[in-house]
mmCIF file as Biopython writes it, N, C-alpha, C and O atoms, coordinates in Angstrom:
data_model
#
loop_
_atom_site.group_PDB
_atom_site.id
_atom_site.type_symbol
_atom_site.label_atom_id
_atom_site.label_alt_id
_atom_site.label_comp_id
_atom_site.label_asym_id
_atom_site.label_entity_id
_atom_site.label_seq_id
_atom_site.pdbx_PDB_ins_code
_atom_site.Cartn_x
_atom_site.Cartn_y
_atom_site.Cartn_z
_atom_site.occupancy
_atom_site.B_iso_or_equiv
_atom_site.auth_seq_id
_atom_site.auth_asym_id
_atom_site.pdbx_PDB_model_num
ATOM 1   N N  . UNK A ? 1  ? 0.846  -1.182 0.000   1.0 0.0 1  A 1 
ATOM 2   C CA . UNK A ? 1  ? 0.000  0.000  0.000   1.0 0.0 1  A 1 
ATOM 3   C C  . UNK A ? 1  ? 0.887  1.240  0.000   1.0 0.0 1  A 1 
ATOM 4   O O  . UNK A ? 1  ? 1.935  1.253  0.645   1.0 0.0 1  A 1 
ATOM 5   N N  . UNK A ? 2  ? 0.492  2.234  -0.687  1.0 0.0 2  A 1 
ATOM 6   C CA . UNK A ? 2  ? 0.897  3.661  -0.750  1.0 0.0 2  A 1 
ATOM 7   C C  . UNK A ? 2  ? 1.299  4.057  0.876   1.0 0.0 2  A 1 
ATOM 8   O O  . UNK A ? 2  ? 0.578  3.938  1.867   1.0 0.0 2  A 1 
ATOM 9   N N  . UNK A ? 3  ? 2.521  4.502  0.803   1.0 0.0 3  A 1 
ATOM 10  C CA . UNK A ? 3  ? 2.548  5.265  2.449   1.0 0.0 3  A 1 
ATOM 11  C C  . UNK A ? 3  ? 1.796  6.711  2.273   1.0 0.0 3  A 1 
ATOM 12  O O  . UNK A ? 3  ? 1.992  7.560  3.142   1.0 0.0 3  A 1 
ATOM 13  N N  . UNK A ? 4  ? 0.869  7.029  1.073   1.0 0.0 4  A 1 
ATOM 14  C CA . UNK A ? 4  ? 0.161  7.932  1.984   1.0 0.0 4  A 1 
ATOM 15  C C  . UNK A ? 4  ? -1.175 7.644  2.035   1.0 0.0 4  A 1 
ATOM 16  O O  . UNK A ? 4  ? -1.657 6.901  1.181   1.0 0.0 4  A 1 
ATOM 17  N N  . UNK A ? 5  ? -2.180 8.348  3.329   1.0 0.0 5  A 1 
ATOM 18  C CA . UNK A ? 5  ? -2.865 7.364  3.472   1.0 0.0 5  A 1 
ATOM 19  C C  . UNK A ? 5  ? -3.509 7.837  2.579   1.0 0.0 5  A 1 
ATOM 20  O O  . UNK A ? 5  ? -3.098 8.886  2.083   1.0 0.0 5  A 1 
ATOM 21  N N  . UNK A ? 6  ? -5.069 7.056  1.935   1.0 0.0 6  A 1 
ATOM 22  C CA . UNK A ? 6  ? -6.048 6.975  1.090   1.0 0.0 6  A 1 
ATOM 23  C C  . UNK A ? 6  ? -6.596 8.013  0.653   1.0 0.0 6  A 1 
ATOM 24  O O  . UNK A ? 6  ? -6.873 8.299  -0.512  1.0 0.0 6  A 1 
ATOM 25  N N  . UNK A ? 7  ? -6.889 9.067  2.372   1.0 0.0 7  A 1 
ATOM 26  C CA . UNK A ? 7  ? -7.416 10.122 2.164   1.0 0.0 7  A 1 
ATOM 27  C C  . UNK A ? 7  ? -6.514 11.218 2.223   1.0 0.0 7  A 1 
ATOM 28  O O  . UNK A ? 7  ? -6.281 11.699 3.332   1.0 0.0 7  A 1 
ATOM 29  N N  . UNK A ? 8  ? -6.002 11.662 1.278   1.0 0.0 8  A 1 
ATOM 30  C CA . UNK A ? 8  ? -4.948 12.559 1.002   1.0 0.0 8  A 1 
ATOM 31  C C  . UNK A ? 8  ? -5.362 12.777 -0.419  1.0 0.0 8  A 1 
ATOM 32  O O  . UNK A ? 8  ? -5.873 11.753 -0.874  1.0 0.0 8  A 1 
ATOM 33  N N  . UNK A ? 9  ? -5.312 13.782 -1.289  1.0 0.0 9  A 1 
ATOM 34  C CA . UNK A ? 9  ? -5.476 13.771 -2.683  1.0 0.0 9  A 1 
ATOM 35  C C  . UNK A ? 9  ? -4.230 14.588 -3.468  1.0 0.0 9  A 1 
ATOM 36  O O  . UNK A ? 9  ? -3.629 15.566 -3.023  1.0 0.0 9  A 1 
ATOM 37  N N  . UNK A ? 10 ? -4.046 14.032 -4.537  1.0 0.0 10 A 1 
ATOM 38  C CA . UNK A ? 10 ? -3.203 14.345 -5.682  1.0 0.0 10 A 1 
ATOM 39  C C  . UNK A ? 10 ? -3.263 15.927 -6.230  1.0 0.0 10 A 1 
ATOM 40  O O  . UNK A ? 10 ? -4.125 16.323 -7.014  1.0 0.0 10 A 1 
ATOM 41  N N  . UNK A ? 11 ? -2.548 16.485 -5.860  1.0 0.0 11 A 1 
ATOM 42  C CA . UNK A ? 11 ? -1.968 18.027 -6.658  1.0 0.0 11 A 1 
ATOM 43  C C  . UNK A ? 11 ? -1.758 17.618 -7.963  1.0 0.0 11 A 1 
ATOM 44  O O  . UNK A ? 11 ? -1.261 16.597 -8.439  1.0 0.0 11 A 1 
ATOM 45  N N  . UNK A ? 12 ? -2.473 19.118 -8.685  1.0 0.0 12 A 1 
ATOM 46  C CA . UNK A ? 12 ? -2.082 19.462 -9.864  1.0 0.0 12 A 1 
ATOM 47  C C  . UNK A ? 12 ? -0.856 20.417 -9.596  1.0 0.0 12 A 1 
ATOM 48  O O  . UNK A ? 12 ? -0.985 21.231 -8.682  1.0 0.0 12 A 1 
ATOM 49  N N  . UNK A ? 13 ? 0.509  20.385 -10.426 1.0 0.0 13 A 1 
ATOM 50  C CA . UNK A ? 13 ? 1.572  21.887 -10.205 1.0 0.0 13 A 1 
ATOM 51  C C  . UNK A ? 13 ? 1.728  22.155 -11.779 1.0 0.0 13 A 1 
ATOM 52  O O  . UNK A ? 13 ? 1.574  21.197 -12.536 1.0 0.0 13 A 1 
ATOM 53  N N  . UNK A ? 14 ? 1.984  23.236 -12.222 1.0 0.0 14 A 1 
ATOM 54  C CA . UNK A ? 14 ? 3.071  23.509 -13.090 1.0 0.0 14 A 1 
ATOM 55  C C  . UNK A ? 14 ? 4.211  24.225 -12.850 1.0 0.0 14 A 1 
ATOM 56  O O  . UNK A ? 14 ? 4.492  25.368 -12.489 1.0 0.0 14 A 1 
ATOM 57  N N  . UNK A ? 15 ? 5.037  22.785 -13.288 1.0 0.0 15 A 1 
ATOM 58  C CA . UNK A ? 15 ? 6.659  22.600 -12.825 1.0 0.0 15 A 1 
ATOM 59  C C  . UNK A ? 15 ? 6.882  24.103 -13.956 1.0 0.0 15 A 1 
ATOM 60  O O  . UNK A ? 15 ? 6.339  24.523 -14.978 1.0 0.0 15 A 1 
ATOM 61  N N  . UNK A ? 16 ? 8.116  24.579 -12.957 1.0 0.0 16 A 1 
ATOM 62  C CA . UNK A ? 16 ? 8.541  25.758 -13.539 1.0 0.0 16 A 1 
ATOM 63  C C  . UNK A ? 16 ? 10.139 25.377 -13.460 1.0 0.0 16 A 1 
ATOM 64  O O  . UNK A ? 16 ? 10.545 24.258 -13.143 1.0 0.0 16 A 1 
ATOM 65  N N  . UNK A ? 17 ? 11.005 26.528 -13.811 1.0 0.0 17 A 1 
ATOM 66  C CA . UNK A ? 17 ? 12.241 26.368 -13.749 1.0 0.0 17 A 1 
ATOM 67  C C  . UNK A ? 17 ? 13.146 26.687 -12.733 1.0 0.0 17 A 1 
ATOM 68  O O  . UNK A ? 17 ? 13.880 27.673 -12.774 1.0 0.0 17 A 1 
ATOM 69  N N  . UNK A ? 18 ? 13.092 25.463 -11.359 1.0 0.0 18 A 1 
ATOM 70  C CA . UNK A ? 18 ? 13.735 25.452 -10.675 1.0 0.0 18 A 1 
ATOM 71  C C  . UNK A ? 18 ? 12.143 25.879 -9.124  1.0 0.0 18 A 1 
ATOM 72  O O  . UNK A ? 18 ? 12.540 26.040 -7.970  1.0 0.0 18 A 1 
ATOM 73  N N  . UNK A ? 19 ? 10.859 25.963 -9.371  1.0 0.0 19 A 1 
ATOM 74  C CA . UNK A ? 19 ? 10.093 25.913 -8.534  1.0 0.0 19 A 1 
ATOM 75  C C  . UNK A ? 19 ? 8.445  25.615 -9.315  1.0 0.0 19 A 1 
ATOM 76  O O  . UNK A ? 19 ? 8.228  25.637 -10.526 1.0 0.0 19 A 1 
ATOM 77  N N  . UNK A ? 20 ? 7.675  25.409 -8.477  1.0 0.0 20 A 1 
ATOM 78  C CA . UNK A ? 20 ? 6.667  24.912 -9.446  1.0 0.0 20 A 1 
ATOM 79  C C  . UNK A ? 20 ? 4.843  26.032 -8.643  1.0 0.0 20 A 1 
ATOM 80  O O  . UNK A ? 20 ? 4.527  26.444 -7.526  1.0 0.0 20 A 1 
ATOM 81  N N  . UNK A ? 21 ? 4.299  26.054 -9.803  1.0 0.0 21 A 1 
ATOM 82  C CA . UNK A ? 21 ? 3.016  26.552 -9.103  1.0 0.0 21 A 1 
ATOM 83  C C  . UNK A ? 21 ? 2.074  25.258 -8.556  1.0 0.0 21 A 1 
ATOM 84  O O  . UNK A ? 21 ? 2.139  24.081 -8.912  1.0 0.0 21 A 1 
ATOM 85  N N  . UNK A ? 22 ? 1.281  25.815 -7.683  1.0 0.0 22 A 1 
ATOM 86  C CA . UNK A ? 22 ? 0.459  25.103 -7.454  1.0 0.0 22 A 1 
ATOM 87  C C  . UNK A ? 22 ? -1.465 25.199 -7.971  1.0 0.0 22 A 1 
ATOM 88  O O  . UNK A ? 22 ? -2.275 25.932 -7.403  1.0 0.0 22 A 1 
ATOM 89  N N  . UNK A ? 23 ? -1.672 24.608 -8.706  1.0 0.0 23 A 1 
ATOM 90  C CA . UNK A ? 23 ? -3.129 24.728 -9.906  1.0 0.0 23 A 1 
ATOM 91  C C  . UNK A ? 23 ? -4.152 24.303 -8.978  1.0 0.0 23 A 1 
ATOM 92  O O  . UNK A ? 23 ? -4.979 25.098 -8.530  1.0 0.0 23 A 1 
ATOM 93  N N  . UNK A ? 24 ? -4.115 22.714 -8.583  1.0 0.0 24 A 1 
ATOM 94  C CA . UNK A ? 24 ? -4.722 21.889 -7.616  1.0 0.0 24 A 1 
ATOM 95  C C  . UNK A ? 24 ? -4.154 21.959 -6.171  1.0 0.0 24 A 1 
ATOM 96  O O  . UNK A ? 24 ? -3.106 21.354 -5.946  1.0 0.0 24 A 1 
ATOM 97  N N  . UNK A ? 25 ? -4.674 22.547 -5.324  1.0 0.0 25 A 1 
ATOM 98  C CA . UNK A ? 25 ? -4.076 21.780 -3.830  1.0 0.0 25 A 1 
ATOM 99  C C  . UNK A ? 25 ? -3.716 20.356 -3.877  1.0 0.0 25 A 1 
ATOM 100 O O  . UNK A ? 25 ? -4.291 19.759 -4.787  1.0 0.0 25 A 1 
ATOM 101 N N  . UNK A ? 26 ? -3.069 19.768 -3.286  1.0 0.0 26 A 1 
ATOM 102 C CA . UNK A ? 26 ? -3.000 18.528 -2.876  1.0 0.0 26 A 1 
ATOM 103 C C  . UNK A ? 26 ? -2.154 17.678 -1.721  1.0 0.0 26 A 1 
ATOM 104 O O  . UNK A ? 26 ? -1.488 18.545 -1.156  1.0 0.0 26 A 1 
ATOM 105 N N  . UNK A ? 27 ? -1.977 16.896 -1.343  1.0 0.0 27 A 1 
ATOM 106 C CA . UNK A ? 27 ? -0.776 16.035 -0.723  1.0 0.0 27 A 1 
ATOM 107 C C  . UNK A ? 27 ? 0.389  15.645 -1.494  1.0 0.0 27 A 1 
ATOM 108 O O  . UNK A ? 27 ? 1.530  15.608 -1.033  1.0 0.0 27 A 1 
ATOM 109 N N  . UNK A ? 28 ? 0.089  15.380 -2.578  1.0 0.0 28 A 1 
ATOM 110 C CA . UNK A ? 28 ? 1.000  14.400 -3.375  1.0 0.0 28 A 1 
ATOM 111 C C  . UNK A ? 28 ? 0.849  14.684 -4.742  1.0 0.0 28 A 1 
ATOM 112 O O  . UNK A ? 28 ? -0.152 15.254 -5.178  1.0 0.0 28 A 1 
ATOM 113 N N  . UNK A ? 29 ? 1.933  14.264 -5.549  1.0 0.0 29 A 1 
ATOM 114 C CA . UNK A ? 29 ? 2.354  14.242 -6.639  1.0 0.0 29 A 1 
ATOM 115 C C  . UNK A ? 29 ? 2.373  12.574 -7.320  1.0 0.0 29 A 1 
ATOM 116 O O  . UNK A ? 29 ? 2.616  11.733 -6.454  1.0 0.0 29 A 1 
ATOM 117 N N  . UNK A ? 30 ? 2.156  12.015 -8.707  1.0 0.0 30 A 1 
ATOM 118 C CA . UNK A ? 30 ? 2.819  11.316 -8.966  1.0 0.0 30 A 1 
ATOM 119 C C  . UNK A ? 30 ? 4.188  11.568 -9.799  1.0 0.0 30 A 1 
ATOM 120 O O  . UNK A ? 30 ? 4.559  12.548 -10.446 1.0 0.0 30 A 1 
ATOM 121 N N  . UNK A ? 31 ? 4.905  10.102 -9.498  1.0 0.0 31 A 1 
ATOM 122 C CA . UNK A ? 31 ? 6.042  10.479 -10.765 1.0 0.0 31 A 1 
ATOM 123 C C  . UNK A ? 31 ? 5.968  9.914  -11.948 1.0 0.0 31 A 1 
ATOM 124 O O  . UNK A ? 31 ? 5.458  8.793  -11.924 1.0 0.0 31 A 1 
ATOM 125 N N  . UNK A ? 32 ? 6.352  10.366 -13.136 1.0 0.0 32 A 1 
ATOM 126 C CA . UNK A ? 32 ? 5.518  10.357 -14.096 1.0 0.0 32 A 1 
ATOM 127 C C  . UNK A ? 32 ? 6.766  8.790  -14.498 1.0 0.0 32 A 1 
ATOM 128 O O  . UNK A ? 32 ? 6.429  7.991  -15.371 1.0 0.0 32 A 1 
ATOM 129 N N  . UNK A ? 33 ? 7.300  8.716  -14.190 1.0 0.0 33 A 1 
ATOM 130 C CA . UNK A ? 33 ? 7.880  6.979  -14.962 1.0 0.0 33 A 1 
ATOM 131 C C  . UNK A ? 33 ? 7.424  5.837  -13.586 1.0 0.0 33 A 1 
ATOM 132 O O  . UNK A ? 33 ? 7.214  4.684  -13.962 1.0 0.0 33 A 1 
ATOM 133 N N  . UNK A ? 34 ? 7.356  5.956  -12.911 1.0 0.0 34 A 1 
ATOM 134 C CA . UNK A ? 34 ? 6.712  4.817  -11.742 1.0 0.0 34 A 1 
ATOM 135 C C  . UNK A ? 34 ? 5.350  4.979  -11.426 1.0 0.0 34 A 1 
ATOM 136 O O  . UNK A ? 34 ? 4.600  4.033  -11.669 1.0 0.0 34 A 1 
ATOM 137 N N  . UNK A ? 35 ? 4.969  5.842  -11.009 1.0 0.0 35 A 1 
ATOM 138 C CA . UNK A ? 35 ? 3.522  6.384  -10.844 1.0 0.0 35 A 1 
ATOM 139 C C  . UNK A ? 35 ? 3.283  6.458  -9.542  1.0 0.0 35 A 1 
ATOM 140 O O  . UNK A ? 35 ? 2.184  6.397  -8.991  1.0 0.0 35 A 1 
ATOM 141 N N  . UNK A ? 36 ? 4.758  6.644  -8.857  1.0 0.0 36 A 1 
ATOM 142 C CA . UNK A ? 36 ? 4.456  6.479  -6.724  1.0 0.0 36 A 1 
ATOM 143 C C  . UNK A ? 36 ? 3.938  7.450  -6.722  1.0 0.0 36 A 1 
ATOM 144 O O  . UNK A ? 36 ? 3.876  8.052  -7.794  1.0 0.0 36 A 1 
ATOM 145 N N  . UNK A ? 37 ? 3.254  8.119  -5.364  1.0 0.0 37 A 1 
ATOM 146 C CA . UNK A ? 37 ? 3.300  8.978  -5.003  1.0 0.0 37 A 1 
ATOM 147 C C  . UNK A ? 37 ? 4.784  9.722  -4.704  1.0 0.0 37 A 1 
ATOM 148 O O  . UNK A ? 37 ? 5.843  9.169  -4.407  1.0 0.0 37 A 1 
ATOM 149 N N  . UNK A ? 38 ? 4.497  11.229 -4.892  1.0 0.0 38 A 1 
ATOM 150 C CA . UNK A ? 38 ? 5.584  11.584 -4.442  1.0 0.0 38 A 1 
ATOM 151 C C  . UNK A ? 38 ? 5.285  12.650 -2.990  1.0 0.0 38 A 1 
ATOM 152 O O  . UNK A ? 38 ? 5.031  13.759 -3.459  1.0 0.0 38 A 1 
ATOM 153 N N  . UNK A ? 39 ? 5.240  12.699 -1.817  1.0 0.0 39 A 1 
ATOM 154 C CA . UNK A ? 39 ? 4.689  13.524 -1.099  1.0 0.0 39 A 1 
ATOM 155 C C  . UNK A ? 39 ? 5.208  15.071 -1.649  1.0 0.0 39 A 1 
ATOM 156 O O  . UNK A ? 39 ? 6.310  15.141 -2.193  1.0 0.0 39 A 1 
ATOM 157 N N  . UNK A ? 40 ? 4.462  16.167 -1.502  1.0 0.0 40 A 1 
ATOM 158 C CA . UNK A ? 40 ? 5.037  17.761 -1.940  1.0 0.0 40 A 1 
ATOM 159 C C  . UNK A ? 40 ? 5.896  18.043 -0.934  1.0 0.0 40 A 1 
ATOM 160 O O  . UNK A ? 40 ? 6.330  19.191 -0.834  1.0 0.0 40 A 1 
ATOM 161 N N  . UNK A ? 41 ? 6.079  17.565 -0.502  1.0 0.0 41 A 1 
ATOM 162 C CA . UNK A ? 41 ? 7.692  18.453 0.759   1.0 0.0 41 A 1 
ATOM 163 C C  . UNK A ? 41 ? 8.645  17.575 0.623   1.0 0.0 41 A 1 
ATOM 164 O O  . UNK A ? 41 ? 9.554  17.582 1.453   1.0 0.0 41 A 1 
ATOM 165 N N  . UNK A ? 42 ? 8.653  16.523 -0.565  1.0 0.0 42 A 1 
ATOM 166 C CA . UNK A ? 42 ? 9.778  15.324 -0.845  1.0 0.0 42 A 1 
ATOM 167 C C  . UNK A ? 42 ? 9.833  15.726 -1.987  1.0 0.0 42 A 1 
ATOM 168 O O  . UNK A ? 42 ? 10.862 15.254 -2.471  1.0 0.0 42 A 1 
ATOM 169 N N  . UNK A ? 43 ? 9.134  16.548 -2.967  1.0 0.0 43 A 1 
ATOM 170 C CA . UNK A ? 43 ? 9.617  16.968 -4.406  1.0 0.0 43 A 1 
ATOM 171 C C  . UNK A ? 43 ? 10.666 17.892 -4.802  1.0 0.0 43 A 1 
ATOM 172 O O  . UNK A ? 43 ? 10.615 19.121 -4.756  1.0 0.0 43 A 1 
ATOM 173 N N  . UNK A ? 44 ? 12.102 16.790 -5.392  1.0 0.0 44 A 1 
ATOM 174 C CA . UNK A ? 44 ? 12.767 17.833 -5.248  1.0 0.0 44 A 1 
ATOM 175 C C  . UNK A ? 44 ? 13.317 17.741 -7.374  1.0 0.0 44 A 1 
ATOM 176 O O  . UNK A ? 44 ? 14.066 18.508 -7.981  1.0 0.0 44 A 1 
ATOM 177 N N  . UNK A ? 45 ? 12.721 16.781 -7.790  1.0 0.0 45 A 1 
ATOM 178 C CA . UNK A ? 45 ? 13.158 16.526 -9.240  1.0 0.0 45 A 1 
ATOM 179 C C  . UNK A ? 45 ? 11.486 16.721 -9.958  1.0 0.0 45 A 1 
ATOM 180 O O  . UNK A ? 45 ? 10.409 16.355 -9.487  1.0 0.0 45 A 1 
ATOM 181 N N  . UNK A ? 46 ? 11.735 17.320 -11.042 1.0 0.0 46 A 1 
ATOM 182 C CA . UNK A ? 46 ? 10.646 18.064 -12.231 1.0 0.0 46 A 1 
ATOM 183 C C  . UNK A ? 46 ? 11.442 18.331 -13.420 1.0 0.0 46 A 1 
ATOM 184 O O  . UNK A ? 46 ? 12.665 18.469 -13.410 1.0 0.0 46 A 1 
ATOM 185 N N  . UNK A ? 47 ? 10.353 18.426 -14.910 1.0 0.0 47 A 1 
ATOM 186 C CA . UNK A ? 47 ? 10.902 18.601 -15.569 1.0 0.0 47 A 1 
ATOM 187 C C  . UNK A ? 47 ? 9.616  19.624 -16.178 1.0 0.0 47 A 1 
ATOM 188 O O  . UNK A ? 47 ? 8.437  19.439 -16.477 1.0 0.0 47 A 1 
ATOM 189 N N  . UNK A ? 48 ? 10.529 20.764 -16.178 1.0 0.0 48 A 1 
ATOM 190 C CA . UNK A ? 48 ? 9.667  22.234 -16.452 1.0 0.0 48 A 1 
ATOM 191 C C  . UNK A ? 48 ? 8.761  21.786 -18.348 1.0 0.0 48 A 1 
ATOM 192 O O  . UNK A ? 48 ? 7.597  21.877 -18.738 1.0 0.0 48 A 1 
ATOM 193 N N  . UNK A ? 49 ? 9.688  21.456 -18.828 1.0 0.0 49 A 1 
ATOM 194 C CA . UNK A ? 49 ? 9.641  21.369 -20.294 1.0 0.0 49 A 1 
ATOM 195 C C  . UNK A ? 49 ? 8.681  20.139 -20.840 1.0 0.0 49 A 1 
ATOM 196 O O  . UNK A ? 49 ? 8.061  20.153 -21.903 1.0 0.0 49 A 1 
ATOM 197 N N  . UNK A ? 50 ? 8.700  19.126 -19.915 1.0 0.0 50 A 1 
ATOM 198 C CA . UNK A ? 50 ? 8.056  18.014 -19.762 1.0 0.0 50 A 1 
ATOM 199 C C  . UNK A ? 50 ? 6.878  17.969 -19.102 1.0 0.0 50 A 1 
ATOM 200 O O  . UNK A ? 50 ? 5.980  17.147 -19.287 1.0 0.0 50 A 1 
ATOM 201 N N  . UNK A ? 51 ? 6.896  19.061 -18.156 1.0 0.0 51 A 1 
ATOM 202 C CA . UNK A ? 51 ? 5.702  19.215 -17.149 1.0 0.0 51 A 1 
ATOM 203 C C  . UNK A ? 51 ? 5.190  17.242 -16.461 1.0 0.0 51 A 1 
ATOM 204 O O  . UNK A ? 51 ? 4.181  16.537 -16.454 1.0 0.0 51 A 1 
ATOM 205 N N  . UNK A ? 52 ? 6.835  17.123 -15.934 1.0 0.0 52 A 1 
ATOM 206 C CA . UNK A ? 52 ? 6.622  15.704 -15.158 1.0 0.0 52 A 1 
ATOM 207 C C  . UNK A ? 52 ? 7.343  15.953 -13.991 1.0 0.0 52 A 1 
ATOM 208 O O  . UNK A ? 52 ? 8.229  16.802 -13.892 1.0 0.0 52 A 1 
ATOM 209 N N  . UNK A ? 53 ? 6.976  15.243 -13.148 1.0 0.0 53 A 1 
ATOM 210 C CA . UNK A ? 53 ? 7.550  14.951 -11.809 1.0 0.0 53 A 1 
ATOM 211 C C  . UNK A ? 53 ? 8.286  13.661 -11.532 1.0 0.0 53 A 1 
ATOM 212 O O  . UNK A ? 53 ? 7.963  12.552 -11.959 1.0 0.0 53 A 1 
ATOM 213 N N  . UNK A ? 54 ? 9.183  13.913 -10.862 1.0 0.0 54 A 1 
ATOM 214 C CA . UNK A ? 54 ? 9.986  12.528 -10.467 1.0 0.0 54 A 1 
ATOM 215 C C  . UNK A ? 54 ? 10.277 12.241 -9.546  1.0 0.0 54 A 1 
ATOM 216 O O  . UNK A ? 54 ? 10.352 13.123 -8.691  1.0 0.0 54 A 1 
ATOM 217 N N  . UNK A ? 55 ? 10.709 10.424 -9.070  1.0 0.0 55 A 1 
ATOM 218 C CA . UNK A ? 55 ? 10.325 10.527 -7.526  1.0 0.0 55 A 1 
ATOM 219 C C  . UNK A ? 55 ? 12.232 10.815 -7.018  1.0 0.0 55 A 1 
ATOM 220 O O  . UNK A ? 55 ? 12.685 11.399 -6.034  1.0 0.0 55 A 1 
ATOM 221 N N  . UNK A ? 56 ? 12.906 10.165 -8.102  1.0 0.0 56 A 1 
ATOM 222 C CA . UNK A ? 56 ? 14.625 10.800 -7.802  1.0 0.0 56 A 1 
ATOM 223 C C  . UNK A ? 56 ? 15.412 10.740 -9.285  1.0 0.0 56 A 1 
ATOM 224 O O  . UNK A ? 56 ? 14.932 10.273 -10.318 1.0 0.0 56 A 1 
ATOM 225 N N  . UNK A ? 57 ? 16.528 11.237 -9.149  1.0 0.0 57 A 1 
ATOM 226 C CA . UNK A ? 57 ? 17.436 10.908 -10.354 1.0 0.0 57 A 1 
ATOM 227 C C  . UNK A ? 57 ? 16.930 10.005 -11.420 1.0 0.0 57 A 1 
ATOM 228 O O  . UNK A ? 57 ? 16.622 10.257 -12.585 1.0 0.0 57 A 1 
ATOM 229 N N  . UNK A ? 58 ? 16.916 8.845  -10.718 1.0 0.0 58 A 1 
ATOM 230 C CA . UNK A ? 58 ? 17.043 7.286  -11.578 1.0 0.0 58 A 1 
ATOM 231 C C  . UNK A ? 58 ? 15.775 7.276  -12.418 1.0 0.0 58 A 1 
ATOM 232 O O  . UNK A ? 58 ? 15.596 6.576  -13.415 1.0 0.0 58 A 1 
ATOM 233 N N  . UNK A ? 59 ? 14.766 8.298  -11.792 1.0 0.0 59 A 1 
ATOM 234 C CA . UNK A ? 59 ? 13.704 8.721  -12.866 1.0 0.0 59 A 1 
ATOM 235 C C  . UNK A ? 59 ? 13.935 9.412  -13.720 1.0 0.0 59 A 1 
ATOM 236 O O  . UNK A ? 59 ? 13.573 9.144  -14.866 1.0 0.0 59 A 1 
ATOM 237 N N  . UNK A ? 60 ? 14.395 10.163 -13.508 1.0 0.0 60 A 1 
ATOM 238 C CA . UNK A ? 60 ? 14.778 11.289 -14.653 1.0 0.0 60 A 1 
ATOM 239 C C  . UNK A ? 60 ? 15.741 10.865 -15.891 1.0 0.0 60 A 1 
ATOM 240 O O  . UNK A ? 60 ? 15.669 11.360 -17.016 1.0 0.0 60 A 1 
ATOM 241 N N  . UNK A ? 61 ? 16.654 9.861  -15.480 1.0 0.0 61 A 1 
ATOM 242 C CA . UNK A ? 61 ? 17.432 9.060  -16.518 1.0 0.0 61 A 1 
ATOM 243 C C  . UNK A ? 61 ? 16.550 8.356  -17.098 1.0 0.0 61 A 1 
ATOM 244 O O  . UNK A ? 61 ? 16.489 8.408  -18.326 1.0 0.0 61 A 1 
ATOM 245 N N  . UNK A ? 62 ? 15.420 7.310  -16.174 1.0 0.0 62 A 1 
ATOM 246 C CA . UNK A ? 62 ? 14.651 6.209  -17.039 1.0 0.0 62 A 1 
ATOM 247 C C  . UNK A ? 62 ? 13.704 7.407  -17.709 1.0 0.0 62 A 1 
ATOM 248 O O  . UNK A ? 62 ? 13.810 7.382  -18.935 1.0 0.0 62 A 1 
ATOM 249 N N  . UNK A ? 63 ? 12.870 8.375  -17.263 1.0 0.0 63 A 1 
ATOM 250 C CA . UNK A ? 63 ? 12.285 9.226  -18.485 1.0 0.0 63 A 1 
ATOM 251 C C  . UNK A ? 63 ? 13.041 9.769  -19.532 1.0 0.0 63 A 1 
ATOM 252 O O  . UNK A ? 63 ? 12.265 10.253 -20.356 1.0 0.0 63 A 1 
ATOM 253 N N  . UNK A ? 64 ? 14.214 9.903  -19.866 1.0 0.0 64 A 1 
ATOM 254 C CA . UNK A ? 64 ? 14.642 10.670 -20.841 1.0 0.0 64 A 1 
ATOM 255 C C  . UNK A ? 64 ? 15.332 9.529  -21.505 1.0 0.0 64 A 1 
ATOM 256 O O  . UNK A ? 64 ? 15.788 9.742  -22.628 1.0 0.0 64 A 1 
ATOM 257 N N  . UNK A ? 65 ? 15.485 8.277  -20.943 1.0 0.0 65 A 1 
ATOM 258 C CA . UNK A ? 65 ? 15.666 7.193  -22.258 1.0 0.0 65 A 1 
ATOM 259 C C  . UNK A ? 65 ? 14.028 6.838  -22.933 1.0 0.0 65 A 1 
ATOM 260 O O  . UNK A ? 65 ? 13.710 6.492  -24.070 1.0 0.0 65 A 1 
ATOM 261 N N  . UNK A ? 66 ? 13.263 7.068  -21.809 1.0 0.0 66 A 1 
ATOM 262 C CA . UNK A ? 66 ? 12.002 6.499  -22.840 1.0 0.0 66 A 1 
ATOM 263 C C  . UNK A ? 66 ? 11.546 7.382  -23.264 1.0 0.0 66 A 1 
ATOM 264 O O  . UNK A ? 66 ? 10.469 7.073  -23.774 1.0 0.0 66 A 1 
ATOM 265 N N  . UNK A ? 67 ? 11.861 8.860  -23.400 1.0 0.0 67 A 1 
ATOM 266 C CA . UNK A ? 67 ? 11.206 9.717  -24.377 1.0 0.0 67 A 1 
ATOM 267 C C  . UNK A ? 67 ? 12.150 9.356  -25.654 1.0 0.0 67 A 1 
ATOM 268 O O  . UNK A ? 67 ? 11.850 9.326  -26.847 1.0 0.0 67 A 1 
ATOM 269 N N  . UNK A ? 68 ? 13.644 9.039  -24.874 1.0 0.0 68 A 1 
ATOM 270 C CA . UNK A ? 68 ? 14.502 9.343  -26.687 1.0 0.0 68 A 1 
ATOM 271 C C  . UNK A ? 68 ? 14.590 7.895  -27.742 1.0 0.0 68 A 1 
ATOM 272 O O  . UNK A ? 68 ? 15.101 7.668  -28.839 1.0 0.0 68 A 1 
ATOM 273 N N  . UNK A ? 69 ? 13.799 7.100  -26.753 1.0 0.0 69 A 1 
ATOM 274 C CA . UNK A ? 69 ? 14.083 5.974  -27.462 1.0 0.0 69 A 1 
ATOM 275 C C  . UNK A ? 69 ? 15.537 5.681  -27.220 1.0 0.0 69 A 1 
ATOM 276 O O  . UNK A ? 69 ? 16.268 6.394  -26.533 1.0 0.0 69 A 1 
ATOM 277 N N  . UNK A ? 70 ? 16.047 4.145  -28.079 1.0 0.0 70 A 1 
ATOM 278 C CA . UNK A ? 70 ? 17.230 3.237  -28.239 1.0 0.0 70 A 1 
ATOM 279 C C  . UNK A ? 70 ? 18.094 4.335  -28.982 1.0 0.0 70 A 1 
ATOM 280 O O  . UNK A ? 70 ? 17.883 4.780  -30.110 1.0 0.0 70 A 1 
ATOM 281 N N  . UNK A ? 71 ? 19.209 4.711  -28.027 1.0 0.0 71 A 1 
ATOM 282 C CA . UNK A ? 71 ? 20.448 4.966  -28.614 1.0 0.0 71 A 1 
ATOM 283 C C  . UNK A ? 71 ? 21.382 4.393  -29.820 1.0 0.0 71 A 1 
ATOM 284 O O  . UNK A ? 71 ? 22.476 4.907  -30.051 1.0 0.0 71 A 1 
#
């Protein structure tokens, strides 16, 4: 189960460059290559241009191989 609990709901942001707005209130974020939650006071990776969230690094590498495709 999700560590957050059930009743908590999902933020809308638009990721900006280097801080993000907030559209939707929420608790949480997903990340856009796993789909965890990400809690909002643990978001520290976004991609302004992508308008995605990530839950660390190792996302941000696995999203930008699966946007560019096989090298």
């Amino acid at each position: 189960m999700d560590r957050l609990n059930a009743g908590q709901n999902e933020a809308k942001l638009h990721y900006e460059s280097g801080d993000y707005r907030v559209i939707r209130p929420g608790d949480f974020v997903r990340c856009a290559v796993t789909g965890a939650p990400i809690p909002l006071d643990e978001l520290h990776y976004w991609s302004a241009e992508r308008q995605e969230a990530y839950l660390s690094p190792a996302e941000v590498l696995k999203a930008h191989k699966l946007k560019l495709g096989p090298q």
